[in-house]
C-alpha positions as CSV (number, residue, x, y, z in Angstrom):
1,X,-76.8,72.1,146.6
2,X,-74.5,73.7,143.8
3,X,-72.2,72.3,142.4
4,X,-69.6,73.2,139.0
5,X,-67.1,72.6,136.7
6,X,-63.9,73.8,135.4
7,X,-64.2,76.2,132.7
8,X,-63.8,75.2,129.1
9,X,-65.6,76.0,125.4
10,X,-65.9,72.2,124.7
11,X,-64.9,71.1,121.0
12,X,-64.7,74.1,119.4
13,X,-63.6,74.7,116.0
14,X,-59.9,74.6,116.2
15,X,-59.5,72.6,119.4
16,X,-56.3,70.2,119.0
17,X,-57.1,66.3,118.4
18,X,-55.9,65.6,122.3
19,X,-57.9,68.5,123.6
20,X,-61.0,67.3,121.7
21,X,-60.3,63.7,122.8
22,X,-59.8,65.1,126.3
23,X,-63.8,67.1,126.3
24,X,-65.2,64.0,125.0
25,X,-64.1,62.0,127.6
26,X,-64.7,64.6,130.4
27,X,-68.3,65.3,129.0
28,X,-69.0,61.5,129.4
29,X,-68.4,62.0,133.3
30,X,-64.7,59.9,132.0
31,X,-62.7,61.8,134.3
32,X,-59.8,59.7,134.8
33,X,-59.7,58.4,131.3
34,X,-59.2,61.9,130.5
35,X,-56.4,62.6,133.1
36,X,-54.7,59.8,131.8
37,X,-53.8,61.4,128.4
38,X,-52.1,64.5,129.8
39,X,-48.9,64.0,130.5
40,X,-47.6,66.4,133.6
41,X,-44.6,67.5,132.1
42,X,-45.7,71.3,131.8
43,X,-47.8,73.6,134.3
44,X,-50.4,74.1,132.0
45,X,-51.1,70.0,131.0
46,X,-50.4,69.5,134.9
47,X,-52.9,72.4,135.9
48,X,-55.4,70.6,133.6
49,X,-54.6,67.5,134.6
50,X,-55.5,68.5,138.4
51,X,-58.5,70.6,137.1
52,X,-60.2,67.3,136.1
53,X,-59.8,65.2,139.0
54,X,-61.0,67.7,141.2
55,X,-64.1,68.3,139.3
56,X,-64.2,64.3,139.3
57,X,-64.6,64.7,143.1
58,X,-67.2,67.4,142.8
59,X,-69.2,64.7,140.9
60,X,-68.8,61.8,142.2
61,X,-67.4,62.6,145.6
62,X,-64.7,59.6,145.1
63,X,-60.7,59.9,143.8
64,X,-59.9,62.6,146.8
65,X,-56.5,61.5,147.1
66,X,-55.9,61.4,143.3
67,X,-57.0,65.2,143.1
68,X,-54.6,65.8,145.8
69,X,-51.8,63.9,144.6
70,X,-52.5,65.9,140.6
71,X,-53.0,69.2,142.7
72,X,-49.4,69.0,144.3
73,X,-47.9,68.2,141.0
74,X,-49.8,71.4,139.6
75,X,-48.9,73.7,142.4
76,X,-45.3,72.7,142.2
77,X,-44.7,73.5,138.5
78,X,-46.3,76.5,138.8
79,X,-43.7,79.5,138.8
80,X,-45.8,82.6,136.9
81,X,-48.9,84.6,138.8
82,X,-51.3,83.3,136.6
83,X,-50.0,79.8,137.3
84,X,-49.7,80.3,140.8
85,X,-53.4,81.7,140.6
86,X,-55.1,78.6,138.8
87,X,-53.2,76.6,141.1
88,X,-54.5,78.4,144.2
89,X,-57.8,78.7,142.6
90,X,-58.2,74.6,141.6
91,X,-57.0,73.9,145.3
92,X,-59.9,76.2,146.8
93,X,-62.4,73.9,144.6
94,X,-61.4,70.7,145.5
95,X,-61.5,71.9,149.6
96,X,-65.1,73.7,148.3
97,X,-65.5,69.9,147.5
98,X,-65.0,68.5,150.3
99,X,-66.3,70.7,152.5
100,X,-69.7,70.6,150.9
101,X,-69.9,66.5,150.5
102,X,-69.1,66.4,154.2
103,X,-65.9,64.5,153.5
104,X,-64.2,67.2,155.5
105,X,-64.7,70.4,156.8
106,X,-62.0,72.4,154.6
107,X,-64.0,75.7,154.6
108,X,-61.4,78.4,155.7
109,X,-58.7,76.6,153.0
110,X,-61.2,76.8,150.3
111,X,-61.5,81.2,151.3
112,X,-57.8,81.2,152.0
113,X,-56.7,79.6,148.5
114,X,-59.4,81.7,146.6
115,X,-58.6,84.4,148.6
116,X,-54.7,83.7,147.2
117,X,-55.8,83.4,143.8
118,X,-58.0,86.6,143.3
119,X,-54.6,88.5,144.6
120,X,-53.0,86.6,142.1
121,X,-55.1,87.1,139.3
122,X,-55.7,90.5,138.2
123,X,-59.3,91.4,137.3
124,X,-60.4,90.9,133.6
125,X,-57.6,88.3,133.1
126,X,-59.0,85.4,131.7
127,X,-59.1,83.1,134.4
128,X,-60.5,85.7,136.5
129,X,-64.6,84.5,135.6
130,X,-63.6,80.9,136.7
131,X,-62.2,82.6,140.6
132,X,-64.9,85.1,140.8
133,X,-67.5,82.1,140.3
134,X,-65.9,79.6,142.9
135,X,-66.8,82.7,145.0
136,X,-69.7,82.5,144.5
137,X,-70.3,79.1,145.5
138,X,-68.5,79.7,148.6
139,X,-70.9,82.4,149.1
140,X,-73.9,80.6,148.3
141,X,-73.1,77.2,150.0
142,X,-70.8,78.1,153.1
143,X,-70.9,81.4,153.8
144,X,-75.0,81.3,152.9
145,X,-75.0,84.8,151.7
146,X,-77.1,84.8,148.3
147,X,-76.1,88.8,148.4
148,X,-72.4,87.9,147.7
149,X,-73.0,85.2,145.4
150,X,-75.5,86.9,143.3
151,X,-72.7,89.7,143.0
152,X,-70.0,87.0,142.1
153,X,-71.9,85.5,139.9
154,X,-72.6,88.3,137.4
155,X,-69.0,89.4,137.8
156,X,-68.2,85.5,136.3
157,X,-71.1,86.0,134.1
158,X,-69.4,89.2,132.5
159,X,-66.3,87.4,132.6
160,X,-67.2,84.2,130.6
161,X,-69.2,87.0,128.0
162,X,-66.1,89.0,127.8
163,X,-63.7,85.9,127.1
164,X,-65.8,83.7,125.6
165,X,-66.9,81.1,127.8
166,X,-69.5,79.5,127.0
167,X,-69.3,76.3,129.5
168,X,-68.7,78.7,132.4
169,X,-71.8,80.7,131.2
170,X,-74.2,77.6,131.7
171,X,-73.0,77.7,134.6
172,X,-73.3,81.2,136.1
173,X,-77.0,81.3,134.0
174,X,-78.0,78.6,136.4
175,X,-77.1,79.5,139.5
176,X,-78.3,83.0,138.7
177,X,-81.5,81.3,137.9
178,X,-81.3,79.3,141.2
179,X,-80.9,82.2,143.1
180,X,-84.0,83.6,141.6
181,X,-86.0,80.6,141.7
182,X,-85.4,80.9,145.7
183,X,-86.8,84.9,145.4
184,X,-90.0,83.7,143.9
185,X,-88.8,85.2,140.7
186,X,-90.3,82.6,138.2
187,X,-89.8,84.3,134.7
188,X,-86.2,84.7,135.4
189,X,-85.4,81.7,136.7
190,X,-87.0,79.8,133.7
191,X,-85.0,81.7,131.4
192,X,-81.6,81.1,132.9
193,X,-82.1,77.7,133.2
194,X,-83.3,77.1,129.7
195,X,-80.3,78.9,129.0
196,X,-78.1,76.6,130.6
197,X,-79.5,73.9,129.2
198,X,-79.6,75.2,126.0
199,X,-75.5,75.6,126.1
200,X,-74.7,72.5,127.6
201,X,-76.6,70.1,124.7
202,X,-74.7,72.9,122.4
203,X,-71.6,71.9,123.7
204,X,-72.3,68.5,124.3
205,X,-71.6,68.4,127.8
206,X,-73.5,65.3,128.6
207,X,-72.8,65.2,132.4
208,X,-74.3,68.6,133.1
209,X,-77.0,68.1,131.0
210,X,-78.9,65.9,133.5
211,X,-78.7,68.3,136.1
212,X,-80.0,71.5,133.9
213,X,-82.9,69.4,132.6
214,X,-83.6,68.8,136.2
215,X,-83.5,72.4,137.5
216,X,-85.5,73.5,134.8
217,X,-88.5,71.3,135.8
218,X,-88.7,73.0,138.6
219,X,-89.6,76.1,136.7
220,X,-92.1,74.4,134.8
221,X,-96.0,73.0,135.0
222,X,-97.0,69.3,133.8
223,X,-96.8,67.8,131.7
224,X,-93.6,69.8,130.8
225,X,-92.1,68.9,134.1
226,X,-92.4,65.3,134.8
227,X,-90.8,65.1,130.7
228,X,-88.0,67.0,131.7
229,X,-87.8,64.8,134.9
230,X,-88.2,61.5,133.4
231,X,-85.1,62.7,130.5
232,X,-83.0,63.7,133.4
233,X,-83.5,60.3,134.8
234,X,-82.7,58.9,131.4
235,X,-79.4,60.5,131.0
236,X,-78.2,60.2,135.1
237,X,-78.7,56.4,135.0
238,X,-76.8,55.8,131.1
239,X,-74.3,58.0,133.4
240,X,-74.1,55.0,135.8
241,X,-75.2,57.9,138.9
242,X,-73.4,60.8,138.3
243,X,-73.7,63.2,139.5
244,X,-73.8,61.8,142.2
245,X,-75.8,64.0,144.3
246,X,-78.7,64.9,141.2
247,X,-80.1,61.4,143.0
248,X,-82.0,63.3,145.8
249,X,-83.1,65.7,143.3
250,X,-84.6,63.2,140.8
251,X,-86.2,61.5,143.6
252,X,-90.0,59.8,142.8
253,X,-91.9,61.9,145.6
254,X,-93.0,58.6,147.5
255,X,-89.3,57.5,147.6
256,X,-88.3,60.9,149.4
257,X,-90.6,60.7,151.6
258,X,-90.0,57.1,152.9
């Protein structure tokens, strides 16, 4: 299962006090916390605002209604393409969402609004990497063409390279690596993965860190791998679960199998 985030370059040098405050919180899996200091009073605070409770659903498959309610706002505000496009772009996630925690089958919204958005948003904009990622997913997860995906994917990867990204980039560099993992292709898999991992404790992106320590064992022989394991463990549970769906994953072998 895949699974990702809204883009973002964490608490980079020059980042405002409430944009900083807002990465913290959102790194800690402190979604909400961080919704509540935007206020909606502009598209772009609203469009982030949104952004953050859907990728609270993605992670912890609760606060549906929320999303919805901060999507709406989003999508109303929005008069510009590029505002219209993020919009469209944050409403295919959150129906990805849904769709692929079985809340509800919203598959043909989630190609519809992406579908929106990538008329919207012209390639090599900036928020062009983020669309051409989700894409990817729905390629990978609902469609189940790893042809497509793969292809998305290193269109996102070139994207995030080309306006720097570096949060996105963990993300395309694992599910590159995930797609290689499935080919038997062991080398590259361990390398995108250690790559992800290696941006996310950069960044400081706690939540994610869990899950790229995790996919990286797989890569890996003991004792390396049960380490990984057992620190993926570590950080899910001070996390209080989440993701929530990295529990199957970190699974003891007997418990799976019960």
């Amino acid at each position: 299962m895949a699974h990702t985030a809204m883009s973002g370059n964490g608490t980079t040098a020059g980042d405002d006090p409430l944009q900083t405050a807002v990465w913290r919180l959102r790194s800690r899996a402190c979604w909400a916390d961080a919704a509540a200091l935007l206020r909606p009073d502009t598209p772009a605070t609203s469009l982030q605002r949104a952004s953050l409770l859907v990728e609270r659903c993605l992670y912890t498959e609760q606060g549906w209604e929320e999303a919805e309610d901060a999507l709406r706002t989003a999508e109303a505000q929005a008069h510009t393409d590029e505002e219209r496009g993020a919009a469209a772009c944050e409403r295919g996630q959150l129906a990805y969402a849904s769709t692929l925690h079985t809340v509800r089958d919203r598959a043909d919204e989630a190609r519809a609004a992406l579908g929106r958005a990538a008329a919207l948003i012209p390639p090599g904009a900036p928020g062009r990497a983020l669309l051409d990622y989700r894409r990817g997913l729905l390629a990978e997860n609902l469609t189940r063409s790893p042809q497509a995906a793969r292809a998305a994917y290193r269109r996102a990867h070139a994207g995030a390279t080309a306006h720097p990204d570096p949060l996105l980039l963990s993300f395309t560099w694992r599910h590159l690596a995930g797609l290689a993992l499935r080919e038997g292709e062991l080398t590259e898999a361990r390398h995108g993965f250690a790559e992800s991992l290696r941006i996310r404790e950069e960044l400081g992106y706690l939540v994610g860190t869990a899950p790229a320590l995790a996919s990286l064992a797989e890569t890996e022989t003991e004792p390396e791998a049960t380490r990984l394991r057992d620190e993926a463990r570590r950080l899910f549970r001070l996390l209080g679960g989440v993701p929530t769906w990295l529990s199957r994953q970190l699974s003891p072998p007997d418990a799976a199998t019960a």
